[in-house]
DOTOR-105834 format. One record per residue (C-alpha): x, y, z. Coordinates in pm, 1 decimal. Layout:
<vexgus>
<vexgu east="X" north="Y" up="Z"/>
...
</vexgus>
This chain:
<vexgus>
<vexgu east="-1856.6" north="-1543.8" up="-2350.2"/>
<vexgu east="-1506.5" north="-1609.2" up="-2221.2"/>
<vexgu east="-1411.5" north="-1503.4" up="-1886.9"/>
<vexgu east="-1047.5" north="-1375.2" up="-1881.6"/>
<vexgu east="-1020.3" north="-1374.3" up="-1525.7"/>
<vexgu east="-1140.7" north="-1744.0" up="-1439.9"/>
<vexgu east="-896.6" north="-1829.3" up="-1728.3"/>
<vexgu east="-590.2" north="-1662.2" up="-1570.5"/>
<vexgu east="-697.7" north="-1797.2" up="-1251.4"/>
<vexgu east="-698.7" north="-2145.8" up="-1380.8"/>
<vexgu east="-354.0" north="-2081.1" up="-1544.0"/>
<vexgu east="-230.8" north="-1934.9" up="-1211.8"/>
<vexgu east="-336.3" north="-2212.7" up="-987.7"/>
<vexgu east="-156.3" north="-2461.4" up="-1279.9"/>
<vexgu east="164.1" north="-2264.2" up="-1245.1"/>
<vexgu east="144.3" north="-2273.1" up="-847.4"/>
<vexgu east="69.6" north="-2617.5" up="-839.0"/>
<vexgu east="357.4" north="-2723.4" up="-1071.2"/>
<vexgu east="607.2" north="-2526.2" up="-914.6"/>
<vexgu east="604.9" north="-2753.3" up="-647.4"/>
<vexgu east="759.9" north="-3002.3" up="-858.3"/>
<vexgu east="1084.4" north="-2781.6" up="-784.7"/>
<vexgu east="1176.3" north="-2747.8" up="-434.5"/>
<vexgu east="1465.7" north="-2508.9" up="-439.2"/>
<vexgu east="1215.1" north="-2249.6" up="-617.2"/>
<vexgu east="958.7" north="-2303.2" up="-387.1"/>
<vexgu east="1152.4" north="-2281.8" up="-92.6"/>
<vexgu east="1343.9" north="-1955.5" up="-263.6"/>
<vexgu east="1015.6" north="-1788.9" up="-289.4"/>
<vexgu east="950.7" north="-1873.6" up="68.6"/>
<vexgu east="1292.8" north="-1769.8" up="197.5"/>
<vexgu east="1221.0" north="-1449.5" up="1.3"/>
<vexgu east="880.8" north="-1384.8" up="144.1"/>
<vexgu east="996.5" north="-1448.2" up="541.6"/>
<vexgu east="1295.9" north="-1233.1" up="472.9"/>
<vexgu east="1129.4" north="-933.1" up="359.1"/>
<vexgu east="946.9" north="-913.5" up="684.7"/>
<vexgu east="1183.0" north="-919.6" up="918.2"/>
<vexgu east="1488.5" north="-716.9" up="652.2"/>
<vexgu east="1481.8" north="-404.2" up="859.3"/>
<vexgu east="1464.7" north="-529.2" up="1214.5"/>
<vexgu east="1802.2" north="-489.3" up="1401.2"/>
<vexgu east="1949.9" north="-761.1" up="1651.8"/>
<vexgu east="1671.3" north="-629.5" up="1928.5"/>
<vexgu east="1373.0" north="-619.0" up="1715.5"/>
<vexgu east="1471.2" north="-948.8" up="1564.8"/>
<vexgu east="1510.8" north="-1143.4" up="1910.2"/>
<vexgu east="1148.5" north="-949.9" up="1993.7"/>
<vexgu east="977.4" north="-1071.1" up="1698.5"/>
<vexgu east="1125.6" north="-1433.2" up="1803.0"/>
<vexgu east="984.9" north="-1452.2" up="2127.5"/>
<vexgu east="656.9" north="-1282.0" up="2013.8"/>
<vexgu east="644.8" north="-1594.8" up="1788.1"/>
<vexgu east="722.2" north="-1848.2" up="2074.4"/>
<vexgu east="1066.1" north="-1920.9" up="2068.9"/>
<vexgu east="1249.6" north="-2042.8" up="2375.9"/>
<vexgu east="1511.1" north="-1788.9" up="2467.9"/>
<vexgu east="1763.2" north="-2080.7" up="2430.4"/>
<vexgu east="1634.1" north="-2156.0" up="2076.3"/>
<vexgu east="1686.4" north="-1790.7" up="1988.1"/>
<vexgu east="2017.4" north="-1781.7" up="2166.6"/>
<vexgu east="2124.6" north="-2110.6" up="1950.5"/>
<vexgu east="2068.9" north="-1943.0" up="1629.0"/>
<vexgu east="2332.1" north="-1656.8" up="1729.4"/>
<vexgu east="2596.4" north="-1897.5" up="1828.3"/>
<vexgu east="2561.2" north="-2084.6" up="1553.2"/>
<vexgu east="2583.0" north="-1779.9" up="1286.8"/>
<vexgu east="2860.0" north="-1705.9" up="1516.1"/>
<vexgu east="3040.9" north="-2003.3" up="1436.9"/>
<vexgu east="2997.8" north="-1914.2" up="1033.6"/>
</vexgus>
C-alpha cells in the first residue's frame, strides 16, 4: 500500500532541495521569514532584540546611520 505522506515528503524535500538552485528565492523566503519576526517591533524593541542577539552597540548603531544615509 502507498503511503501518501512519505510520498509528499519525498516530493517536498525534492522541491526544497532544488530551490536552492535559485538564490534570490531562497534568500526571499529567508528575508521574508526574519522580517516577520521582528515587523511589529518599534526603534526600541528592535535595538533590544539586537543586543539580546549579541550585537555590539556600534554594530547596531552602524545599521541606523547607514539607513540614514538611504
Amino acid at each position: 500500500m502507498i503511503n501518501i505522506d512519505k510520498v509528499k515528503e519525498t516530493w517536498a524535500e525534492g522541491e526544497a532541495e532544488a530551490s536552492f538552485d535559485d538564490w534570490k528565492y531562497v534568500t526571499g523566503i529567508l528575508i521574508d521569514h526574519f522580517l516577520s519576526q521582528i515587523e511589529d517591533m518599534n526603534k526600541k524593541e528592535f535595538i533590544e532584540y539586537l543586543e539580546e542577539l549579541g550585537y555590539d552597540e556600534d554594530v547596531i548603531n552602524d545599521m541606523f546611520k547607514e539607513s540614514d544615509n538611504e
